[in-house]
ZATI-783228 format. One line per 10 residues: number of its first residue (from 1); for each residue x, y, z of C-alpha. Coordinates in pm, whole numbers. Example, Ala and Ser with C-alpha at 12.3 -4.5 7.8 and 13.67 -1.06 7.14 Angstrom:
residues 2
1	1230:-450:780  1367:-106:714
end
This chain:
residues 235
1	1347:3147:3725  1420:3542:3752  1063:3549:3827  1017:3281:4076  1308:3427:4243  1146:3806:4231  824:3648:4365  1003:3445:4611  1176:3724:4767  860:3966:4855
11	798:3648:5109  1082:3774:5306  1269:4045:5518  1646:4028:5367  1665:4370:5639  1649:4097:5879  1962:3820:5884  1746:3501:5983  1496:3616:5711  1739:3677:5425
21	1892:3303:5537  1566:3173:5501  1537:3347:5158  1863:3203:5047  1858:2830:5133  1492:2864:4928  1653:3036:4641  1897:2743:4681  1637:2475:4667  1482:2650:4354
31	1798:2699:4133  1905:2318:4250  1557:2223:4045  1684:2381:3691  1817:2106:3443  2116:2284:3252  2395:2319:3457  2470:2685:3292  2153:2795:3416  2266:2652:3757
41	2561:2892:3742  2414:3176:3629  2145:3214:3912  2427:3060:4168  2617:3360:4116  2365:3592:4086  2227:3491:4466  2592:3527:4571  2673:3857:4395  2350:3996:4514
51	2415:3905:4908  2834:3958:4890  2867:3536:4891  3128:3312:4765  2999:3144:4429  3186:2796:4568  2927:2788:4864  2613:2839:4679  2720:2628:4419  2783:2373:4726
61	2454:2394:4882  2317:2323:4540  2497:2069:4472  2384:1871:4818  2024:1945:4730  2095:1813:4432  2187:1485:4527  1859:1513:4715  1596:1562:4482  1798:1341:4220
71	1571:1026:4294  1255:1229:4237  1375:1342:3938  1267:1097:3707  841:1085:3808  884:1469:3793  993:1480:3435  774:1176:3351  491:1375:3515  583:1719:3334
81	570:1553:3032  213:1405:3036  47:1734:3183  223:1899:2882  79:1596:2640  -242:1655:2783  -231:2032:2756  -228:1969:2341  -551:1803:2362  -715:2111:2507
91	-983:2316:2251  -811:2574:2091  -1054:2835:2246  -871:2678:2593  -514:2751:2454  -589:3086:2302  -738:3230:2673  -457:3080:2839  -204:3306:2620  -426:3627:2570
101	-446:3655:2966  -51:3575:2951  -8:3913:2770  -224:4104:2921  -68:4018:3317  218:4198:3129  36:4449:2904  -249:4677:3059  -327:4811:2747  -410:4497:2598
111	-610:4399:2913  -788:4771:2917  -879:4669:2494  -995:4305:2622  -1187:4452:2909  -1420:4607:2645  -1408:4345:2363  -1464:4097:2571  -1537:4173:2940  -1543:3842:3158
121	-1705:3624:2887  -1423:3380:2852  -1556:3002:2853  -1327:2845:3112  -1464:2981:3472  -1125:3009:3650  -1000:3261:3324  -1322:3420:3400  -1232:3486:3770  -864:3562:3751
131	-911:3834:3446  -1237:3986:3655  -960:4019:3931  -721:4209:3703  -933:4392:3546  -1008:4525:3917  -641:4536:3973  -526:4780:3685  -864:4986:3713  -653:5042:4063
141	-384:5232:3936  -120:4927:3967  149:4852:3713  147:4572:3488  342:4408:3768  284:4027:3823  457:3955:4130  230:4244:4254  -81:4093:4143  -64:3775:4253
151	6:3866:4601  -397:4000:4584  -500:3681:4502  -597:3468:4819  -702:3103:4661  -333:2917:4648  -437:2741:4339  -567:3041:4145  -205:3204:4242  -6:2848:4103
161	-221:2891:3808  -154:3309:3717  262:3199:3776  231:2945:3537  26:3150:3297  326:3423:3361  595:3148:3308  443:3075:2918  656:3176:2594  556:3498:2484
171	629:3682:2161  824:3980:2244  624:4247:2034  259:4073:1944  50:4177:1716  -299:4241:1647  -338:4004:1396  -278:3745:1703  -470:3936:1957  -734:3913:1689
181	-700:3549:1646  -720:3455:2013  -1030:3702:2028  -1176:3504:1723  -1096:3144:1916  -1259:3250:2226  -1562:3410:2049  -1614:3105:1831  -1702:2871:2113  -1977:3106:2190
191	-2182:3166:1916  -2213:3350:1552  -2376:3690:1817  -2021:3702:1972  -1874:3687:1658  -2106:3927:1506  -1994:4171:1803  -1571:4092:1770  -1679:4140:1376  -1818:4507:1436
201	-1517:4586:1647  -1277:4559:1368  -1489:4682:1101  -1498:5001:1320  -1136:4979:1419  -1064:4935:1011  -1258:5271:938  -1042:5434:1189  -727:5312:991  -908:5412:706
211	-879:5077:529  -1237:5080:384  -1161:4796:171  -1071:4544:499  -1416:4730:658  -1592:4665:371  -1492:4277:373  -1594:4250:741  -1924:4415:676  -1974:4117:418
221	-1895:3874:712  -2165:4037:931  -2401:4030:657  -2367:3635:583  -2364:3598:977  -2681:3757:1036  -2859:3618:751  -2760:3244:913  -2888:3366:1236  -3218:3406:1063
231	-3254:3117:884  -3472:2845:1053  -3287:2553:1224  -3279:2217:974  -3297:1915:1114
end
């Protein structure tokens, strides 16, 4: 919600009174959606703290637009819950670009490392387009700023579909055994030559660390990989 509200807020003027109204009655609208009713109170008095408001009125307005949106309520959940039921029957390889491009929108060092593992080969188009476009975007100079980035995006349903990407559970400090494994998921679906490439990277990154014995295991991979490439196709 913090960042709906961030992004929400670039969309107006609050120099200007009608604009900041306009702002407010949308915050409103937003924080009337949220289930808990702590969470209700939290962002109620943040929106009043913020513009010098009494907590009783915002908690008023949402309240009425509450009562509002109360029939709808039900399809909406009913309707949450089957996109996220058919979200688990999505290929892994699906899943795992979904959450690599979630950390890099935050991360430009992990989108500058995926930039040269894997460029703009993902195998879902859109992924392809958005990380192309933020790839561009940090090549800029620009923070890892989402709010920022998605106001360079013009398609509306490209923009929907980087906030929700944002809006996914992220581990606080991830590692490179995960980056790895997303890497590995995305790679798979394309072949043993993309693997043999990802497979070189960390062999190389391994001597670096200077743990030969991890290089030396990888180099085995290759070796079996390349030997299957050569073999003739059975039918």
């Amino acid at each position: 919600m913090s960042f709906v509200l961030t992004y929400l807020k670039r969309q107006y003027d609050t120099s200007i009174e009608a604009s900041r109204m306009q702002y407010i009655d949308e915050a409103i609208r937003y924080i009337a959606t949220l289930a808990k009713p702590i969470e209700r109170d939290h962002y109620a008095r943040e929106l009043a703290n913020e513009y010098n408001l009494s907590v009783d009125t915002i908690m008023g307005e949402v309240a009425l637009n509450r009562q509002q949106i109360a029939p709808e309520q039900k399809p909406r959940i009913q309707k949450q819950t089957a996109r996220k039921k058919q979200q688990r029957l999505y290929p892994a390889y699906y899943n795992a670009e979904r959450k690599l491009i979630s950390y890099m929108l935050y991360d430009a060092t992990i989108a500058e490392r995926m930039k040269h593992r894997l460029g703009a080969s993902f195998n879902v188009d859109v992924h392809k387009v958005i990380v192309t476009h933020l790839y561009a975007y940090y090549e800029a100079g620009h923070p890892a700023d989402v709010s920022q980035f998605v106001e360079r995006i013009e398609d509306s349903e490209m923009k929907n579909l980087i906030i929700e990407l944002a809006m996914q559970s992220l581990s606080p400090e991830v590692t490179e055994e995960e980056i790895n494994d997303y890497v590995y998921m995305i790679q798979s679906e394309q072949g043993d030559k993309a693997l043999i490439k990802e497979l070189f990277y960390q062999q190389k990154q391994a001597e670096i660390d200077k743990d030969y014995t991890k290089a030396a295991q990888v180099g085995m991979e290759i070796v079996k990989l390349k030997k299957r490439l050569k073999e003739p196709l059975r039918e």
